[in-house]
C-alpha positions, 0 to 999 in steps of 0.5 A: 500500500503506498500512502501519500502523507504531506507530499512524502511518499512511504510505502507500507509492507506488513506495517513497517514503512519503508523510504522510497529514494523519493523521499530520499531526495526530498530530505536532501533537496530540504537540506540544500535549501535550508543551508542555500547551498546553490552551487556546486561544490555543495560544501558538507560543512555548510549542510552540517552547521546547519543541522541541528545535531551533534554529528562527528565526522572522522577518518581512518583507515578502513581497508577497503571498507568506505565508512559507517556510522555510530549511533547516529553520533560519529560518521567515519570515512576512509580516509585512505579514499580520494576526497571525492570518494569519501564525502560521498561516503560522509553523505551516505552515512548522513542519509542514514542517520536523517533517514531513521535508518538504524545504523551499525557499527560495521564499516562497509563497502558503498554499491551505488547498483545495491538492490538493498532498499535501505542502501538505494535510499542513503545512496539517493540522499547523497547524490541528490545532496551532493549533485542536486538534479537542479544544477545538473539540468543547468550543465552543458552537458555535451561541452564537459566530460564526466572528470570534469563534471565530477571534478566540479561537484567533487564526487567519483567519477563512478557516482556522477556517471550512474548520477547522470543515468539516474536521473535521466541526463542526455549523456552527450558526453564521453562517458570514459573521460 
């Protein structure tokens, strides 16, 4: 049964609410207007001041795990990563903790193609935090390549590729620059 309550939309199987990527997005685009953060790079420590929670942000080295938070408290990242790589993994995590996910202590690998629901929701806040679609649809998409796209709003090359696919984007570019 999907319910619509205040334009969120929830869909509820054996009365457990599950969080469609939608309201995923809508958390996110809520964040970047409360903070006005209006263009890319969309800076984490300006969506931070403008939560009101205590939230640590660390980095260690964590092999080949990306990050994982604690008790909706303390997010950690590899820092072993590229920048890019982990402030999509700080944004991750911050989905789960805005989402009401209930978070684990145990450091894990990021997969954007995760058919787990919970993931797809945390993987959609990111990207639509970190890449809102508005300012995707402003790009001349067909002058810059993928690096470049990336570069500009400071993500993967891996995340702005499936980002632009995700939301529909004409590719125009070389999708291997």
């Amino acid at each position: 049964m999907i319910k619509n309550n205040d334009d969120v939309e929830i869909i509820v199987l054996d009365d457990v609410a599950v969080q469609t990527t939608t309201f995923a997005k809508k958390i996110a685009r809520k964040l970047l207007k409360d903070s006005k953060l209006l263009a890319p790079p969309i800076l984490l420590n300006d969506v931070f001041k403008t939560l009101d929670l205590k939230i640590s942000v660390k980095g260690k080295d964590l092999g080949d795990d990306d990050g994982f938070c604690v008790n909706d408290k303390i997010i950690v990242y590899n820092n072993q990563k590229s920048r890019n790589r982990y402030r999509f993994t700080v944004a991750h995590e911050l989905g789960h903790i805005l989402l009401g996910h209930n978070s684990g202590s145990t450091p894990s690998k990021i997969n954007l193609y995760s058919k787990n629901e919970v993931e797809r929701n945390a993987n959609s806040f990111a990207a639509e935090l970190l890449a809102p679609i508005t300012l995707l649809k402003k790009e001349k998409l067909g002058n810059m390549s993928i690096t470049d796209l990336a570069n500009k709003y400071e993500v993967s090359h891996d995340m702005m590729l499936w980002r632009l696919k995700e939301c529909h984007l004409d590719l125009k570019v070389d999708s291997w620059k």
